[in-house]
C-alpha positions as CSV (number, residue, x, y, z in Angstrom):
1,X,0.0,0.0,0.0
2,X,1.5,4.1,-1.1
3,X,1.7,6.1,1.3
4,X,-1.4,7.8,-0.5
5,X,-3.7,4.8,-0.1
6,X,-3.1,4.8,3.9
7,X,-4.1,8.3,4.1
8,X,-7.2,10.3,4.2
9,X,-6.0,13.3,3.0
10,X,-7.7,14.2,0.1
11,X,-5.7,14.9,-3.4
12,X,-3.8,17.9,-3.5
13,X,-4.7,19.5,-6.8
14,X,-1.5,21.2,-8.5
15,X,-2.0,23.5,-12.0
16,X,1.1,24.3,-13.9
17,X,1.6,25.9,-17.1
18,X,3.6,25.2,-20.5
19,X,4.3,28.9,-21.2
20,X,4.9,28.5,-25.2
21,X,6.8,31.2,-27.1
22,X,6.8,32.2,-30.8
23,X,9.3,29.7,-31.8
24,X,8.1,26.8,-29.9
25,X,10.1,26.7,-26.1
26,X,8.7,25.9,-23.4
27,X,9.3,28.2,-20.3
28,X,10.5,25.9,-17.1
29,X,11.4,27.5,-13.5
30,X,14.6,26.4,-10.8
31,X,13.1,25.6,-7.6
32,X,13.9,27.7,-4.7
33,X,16.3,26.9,-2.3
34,X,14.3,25.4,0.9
35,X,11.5,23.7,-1.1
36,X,11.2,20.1,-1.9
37,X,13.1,19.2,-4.9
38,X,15.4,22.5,-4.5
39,X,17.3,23.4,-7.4
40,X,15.3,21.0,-10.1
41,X,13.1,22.3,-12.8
42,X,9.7,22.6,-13.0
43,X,6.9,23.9,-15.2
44,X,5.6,27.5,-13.3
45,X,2.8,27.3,-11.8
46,X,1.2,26.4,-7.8
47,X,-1.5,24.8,-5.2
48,X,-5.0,25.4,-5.9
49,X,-6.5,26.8,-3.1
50,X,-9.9,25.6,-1.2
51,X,-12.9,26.8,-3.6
52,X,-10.7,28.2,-6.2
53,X,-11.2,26.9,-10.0
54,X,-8.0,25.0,-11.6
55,X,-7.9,28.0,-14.1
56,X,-8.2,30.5,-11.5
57,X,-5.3,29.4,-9.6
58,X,-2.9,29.3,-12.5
59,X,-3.8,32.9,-14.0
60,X,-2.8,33.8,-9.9
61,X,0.0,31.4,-9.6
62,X,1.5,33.2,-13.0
63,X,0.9,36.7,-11.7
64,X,2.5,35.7,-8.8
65,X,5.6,33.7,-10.3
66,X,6.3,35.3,-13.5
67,X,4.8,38.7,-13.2
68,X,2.4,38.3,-16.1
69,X,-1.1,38.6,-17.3
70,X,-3.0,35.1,-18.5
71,X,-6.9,35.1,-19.5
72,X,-8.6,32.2,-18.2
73,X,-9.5,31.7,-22.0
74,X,-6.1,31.4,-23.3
75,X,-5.5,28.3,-20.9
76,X,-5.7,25.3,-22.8
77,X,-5.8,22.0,-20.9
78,X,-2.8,19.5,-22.2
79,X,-1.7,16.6,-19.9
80,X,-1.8,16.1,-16.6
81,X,0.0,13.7,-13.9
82,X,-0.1,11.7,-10.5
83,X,2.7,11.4,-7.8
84,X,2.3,9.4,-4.4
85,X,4.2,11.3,-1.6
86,X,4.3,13.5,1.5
87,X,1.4,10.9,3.0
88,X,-1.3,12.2,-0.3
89,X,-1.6,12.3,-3.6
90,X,-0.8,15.3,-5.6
91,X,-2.3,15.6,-8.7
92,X,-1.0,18.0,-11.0
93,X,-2.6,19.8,-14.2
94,X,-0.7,20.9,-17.2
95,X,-2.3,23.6,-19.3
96,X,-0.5,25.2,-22.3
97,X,-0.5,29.1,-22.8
98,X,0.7,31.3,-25.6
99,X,-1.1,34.2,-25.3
100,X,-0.1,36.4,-21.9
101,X,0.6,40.4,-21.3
102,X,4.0,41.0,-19.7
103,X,7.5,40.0,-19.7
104,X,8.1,36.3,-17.8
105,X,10.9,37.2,-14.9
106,X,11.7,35.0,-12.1
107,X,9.9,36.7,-8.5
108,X,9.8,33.7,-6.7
109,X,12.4,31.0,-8.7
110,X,16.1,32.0,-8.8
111,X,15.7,31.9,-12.4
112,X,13.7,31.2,-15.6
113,X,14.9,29.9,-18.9
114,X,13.1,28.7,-22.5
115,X,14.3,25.7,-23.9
116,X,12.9,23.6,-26.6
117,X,10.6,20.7,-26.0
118,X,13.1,18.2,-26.6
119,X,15.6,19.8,-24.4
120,X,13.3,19.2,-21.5
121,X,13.8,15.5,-21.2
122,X,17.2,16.4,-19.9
123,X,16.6,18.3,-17.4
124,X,16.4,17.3,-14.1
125,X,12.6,17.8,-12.3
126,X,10.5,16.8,-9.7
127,X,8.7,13.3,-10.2
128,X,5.8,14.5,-11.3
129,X,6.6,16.7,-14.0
130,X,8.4,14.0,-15.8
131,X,5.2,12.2,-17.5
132,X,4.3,15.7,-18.5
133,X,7.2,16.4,-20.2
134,X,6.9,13.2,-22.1
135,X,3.5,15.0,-23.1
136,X,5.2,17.5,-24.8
137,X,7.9,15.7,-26.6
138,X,5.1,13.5,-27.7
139,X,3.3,16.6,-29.2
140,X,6.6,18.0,-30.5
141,X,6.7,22.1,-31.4
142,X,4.6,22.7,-34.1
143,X,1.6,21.0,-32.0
144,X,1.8,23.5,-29.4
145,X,1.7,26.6,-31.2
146,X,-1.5,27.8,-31.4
């Protein structure tokens, strides 16, 4: 039995985002220093919070991470994932965005960087980003862009 299935906790729901530029990368985030998995990359994005809509919670997560603007309409849902740990399940939501207003800047990661699709199966991230990053590769550049 996982660690999940002797718990009562209920899932905790996760929303990231695929930021996609012009020419196809995908924007991925260092975690901070102090978190769990410190230092590896992930895909920007947060918790949802208790009565808050998956799409909600990533349009604040972004404005709160990258310093940008994202309609709920321009969230597109892509892949998502599930990782036993911590005593629950997380369960985490990938959408894909490539319309927002501002310039991505890291506020709350030491730093930001694009890299191509296939560049992100090399990097090393959290356990539960790596399915959805298989998402991606599977999809490939020109099936991201909108």
């Amino acid at each position: 039995m996982s660690a999940a299935q002797g718990t009562h906790l209920p899932p905790l729901l996760v929303v990231a985002a695929a930021l996609i530029s012009a020419d196809g990368r995908v924007l991925v985030q260092q975690r901070p220093t102090g978190k769990q998995h410190a230092g590896l990359w992930e895909f920007p994005g947060g918790k949802v919070e208790t009565g808050e809509y998956p799409e909600t919670a990533l349009v604040r997560e972004l404005a709160e991470e990258l310093g940008i603007t994202v309609a709920r309409a321009a969230l597109t849902p892509l892949a998502f994932s599930t990782e036993a740990g911590a005593g629950r399940l997380l369960v985490l939501l990938l959408y894909r965005v490539h319309i927002w207003s501002g310039e991505p800047r890291p506020i709350e990661a030491p730093t930001i960087r694009w890299v191509s699709p296939a560049e992100l199966v090399g990097l090393p991230m959290p356990p539960a980003d790596i399915p959805l990053v298989s998402a991606l590769s599977r999809a490939g550049c020109a099936d991201l862009l909108p």
